[in-house]
C-alpha positions in Angstrom: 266.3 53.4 85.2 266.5 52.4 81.6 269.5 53.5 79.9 268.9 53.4 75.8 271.1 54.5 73.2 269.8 55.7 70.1 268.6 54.9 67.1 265.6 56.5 63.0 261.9 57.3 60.6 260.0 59.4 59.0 257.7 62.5 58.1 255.1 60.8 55.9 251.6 61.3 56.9 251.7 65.2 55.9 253.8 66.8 52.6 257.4 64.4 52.6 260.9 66.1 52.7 263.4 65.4 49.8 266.0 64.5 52.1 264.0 62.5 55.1 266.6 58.8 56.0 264.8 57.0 58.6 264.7 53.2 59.7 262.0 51.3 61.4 262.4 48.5 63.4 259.9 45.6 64.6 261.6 42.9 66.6 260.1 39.8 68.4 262.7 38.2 70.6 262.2 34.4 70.3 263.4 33.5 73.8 260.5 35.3 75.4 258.3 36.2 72.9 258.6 40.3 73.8 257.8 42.7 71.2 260.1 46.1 70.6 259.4 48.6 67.8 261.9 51.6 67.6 261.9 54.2 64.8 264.6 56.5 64.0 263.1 59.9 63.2 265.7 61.6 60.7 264.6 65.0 59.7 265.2 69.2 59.5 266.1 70.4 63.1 263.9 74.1 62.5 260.5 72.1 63.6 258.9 72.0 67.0 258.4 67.9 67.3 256.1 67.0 70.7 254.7 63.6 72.1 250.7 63.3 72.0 248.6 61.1 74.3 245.0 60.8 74.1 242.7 58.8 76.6 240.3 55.8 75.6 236.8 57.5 74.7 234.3 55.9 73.3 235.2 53.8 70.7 238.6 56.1 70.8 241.4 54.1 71.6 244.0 55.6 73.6 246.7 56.2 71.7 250.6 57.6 71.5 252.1 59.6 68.9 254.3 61.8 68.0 255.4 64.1 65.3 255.2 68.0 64.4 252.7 70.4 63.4 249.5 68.7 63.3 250.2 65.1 61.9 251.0 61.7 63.7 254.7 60.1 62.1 254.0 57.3 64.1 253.5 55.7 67.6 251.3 52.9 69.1 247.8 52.6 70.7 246.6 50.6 74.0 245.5 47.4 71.9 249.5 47.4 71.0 249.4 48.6 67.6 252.3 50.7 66.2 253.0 52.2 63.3 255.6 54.2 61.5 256.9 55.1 58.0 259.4 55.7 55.5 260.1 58.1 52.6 260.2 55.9 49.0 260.9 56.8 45.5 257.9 58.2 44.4 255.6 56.4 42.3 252.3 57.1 40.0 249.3 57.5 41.7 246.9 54.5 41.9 244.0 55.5 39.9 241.0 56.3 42.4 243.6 56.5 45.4 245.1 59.5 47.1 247.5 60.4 49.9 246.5 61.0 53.4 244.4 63.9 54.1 244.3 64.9 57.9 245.4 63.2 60.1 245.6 59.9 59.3 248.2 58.6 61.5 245.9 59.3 64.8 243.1 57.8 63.1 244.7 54.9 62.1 245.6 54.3 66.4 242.3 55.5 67.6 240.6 52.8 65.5 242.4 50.1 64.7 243.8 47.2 67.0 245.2 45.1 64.6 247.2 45.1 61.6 244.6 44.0 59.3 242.0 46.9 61.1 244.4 49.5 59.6 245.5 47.5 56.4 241.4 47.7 56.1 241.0 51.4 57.2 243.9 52.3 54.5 241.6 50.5 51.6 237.8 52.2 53.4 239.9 55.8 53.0 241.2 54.7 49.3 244.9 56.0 50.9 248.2 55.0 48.4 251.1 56.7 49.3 253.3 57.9 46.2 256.4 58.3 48.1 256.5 56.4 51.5 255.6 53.0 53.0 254.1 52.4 56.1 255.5 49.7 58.5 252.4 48.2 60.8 253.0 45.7 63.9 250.8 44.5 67.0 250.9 42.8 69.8 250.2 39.5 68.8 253.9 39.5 66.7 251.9 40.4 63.2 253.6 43.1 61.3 253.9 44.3 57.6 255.4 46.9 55.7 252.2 48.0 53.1 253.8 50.1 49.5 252.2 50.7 46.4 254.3 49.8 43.7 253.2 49.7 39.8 250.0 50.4 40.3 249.2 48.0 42.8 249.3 47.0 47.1 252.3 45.0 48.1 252.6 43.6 51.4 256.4 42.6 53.3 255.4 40.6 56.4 257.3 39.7 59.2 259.8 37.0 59.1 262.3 35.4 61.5 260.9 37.7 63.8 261.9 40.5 62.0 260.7 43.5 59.7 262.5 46.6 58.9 262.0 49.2 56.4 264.5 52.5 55.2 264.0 54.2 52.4 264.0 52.0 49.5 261.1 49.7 48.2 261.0 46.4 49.5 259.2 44.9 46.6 260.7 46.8 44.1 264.8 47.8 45.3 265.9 49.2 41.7 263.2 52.1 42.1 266.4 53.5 44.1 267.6 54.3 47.4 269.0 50.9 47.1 271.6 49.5 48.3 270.8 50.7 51.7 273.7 51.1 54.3 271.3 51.6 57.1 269.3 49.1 56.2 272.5 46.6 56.1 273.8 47.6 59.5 270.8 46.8 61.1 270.6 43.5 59.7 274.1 42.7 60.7 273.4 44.1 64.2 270.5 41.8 63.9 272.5 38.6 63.4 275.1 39.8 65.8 272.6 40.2 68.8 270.6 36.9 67.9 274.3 35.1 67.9 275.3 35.9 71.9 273.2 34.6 75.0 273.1 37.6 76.6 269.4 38.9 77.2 267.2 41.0 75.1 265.6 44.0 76.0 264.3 47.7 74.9 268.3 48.8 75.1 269.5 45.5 73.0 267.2 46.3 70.4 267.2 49.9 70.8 271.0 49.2 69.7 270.3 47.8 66.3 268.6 50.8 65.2 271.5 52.4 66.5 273.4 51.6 63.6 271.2 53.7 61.3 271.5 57.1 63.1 272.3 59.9 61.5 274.4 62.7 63.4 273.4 66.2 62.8 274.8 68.0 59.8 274.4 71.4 58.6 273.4 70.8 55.0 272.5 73.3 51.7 272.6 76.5 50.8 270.4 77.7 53.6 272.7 75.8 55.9 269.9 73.7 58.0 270.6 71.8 60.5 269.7 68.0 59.9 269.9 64.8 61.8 267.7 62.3 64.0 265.2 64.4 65.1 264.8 62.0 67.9 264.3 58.0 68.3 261.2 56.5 69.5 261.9 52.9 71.8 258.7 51.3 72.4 258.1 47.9 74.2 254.9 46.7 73.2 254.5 43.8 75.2 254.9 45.7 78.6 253.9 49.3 77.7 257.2 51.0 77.7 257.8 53.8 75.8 261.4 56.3 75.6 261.7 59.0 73.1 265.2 60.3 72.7 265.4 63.7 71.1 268.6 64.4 69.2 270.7 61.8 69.9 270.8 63.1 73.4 270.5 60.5 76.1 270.0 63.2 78.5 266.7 64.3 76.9 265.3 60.9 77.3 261.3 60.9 77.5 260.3 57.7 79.7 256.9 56.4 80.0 254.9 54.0 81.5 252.0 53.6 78.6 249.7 51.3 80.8 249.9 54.6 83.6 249.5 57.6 80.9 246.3 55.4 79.0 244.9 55.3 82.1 244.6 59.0 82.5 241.3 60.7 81.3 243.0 64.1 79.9 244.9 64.5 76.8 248.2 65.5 77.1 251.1 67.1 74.8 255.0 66.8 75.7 257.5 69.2 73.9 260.6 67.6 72.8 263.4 70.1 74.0 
């Protein structure tokens, strides 16, 4: 049994909160070349988040997600592409670009198998967000983080086997949100796990994010509760996926992606 502590993201493909803190994490451990993504979900506590999976049809993929209402927030597809994505200072609209409009996020996994198939599927859909950035990785260890700053597409690829995005621009940090405690206990946690010999795994990365949690609070004047929603652990390389939901390592969600892909019926799993 995998034990996992927690760890943080986004609502971005749909209207964005004033108040979302998430993290994203992609992580390629050097000593055997495994991939890990894990995505703190920070967000109101008065939605009804679920887990999505939907078979290989056609020239579907099968793909992962999760999020609320009708909208992806992120998850991965059977060709090992994940995606996820932060709240950013907003920004003017590039002219003839828009935000997302449906779904995007499923989309995005049922078509695209690579980083540069949904860099390209952002540009065929003219999509720009004004307030977010998406973080892209696959399984061949390519991963960006894609923003739109001053009227143009900047891209934040992977280095040292490691990308990570919060809520302030990479290319652009006095926009705001910047300096980022989140973002700097991750990348201390980052050093400190790269500094032992001890193994690497879904809990040793799942541990970084860790850092950026944030514990539920009852905040404003309608009092709503707000936290990590949950924290999404996936190992790319192998297929594994746990969701934890609320910091609560007793509602772990654990599945074997290669097994669920397989299946030929959708399927929805309510986070409770």
């Amino acid at each position: 049994m995998m034990k996992v502590l927690i760890c943080c993201c986004l609502l971005l493909l749909t209207s964005l909160a004033p108040a979302v803190a998430c993290s994203i994490l992609y992580y390629i451990d050097a000593k055997t070349g495994k991939i890990y993504a894990v995505n703190n979900e920070d967000y109101w506590f008065d939605v009804s988040p679920y887990i999505r999976i939907l078979p290989h049809e056609d020239d579907r993929l099968a793909r992962l997600w999760y999020g609320w209402g009708k909208h992806a927030q992120g998850g991965v597809n059977e060709a090992g592409l994940f995606f996820d994505g932060a709240v950013t200072p907003e920004e003017a609209r590039i002219k003839g670009y828009h935000n997302p409009v449906g779904n995007l996020g499923d989309e995005i996994l049922a078509r695209c198998h690579t980083v540069e198939d949904a860099l390209a599927l952002l540009e065929e859909k003219k999509v720009a967000l004004t307030d977010g950035h998406l973080l892209f990785g696959d399984r061949s260890g390519h991963a960006t983080v894609v923003e739109w700053v001053n009227g143009k597409r900047n891209l934040v690829n992977i280095q040292n086997n490691v990308l990570m995005a919060t809520n302030f621009l990479l290319t652009d940090k006095e926009k705001g949100n910047y300096p980022c405690p989140r973002y700097a206990a991750m990348e201390a946690a980052v050093k400190q796990l790269e500094a032992g010999n001890a193994p690497v795994g879904l809990k040793e990365v799942g541990n970084i994010a860790a850092k950026a949690v944030q514990p539920m609070a009852v905040v404003g004047p309608q009092q709503k509760a707000y936290g990590t929603l949950y924290t999404s652990f996936i190992n790319i390389t192998d297929m594994e996926f746990v969701l934890v939901y609320k910091l609560d390592n007793t509602k772990q969600t654990k599945l074997d992606l290669k097994a669920e892909f397989a299946k030929p019926r959708s399927q929805t799993i309510w986070l409770r």
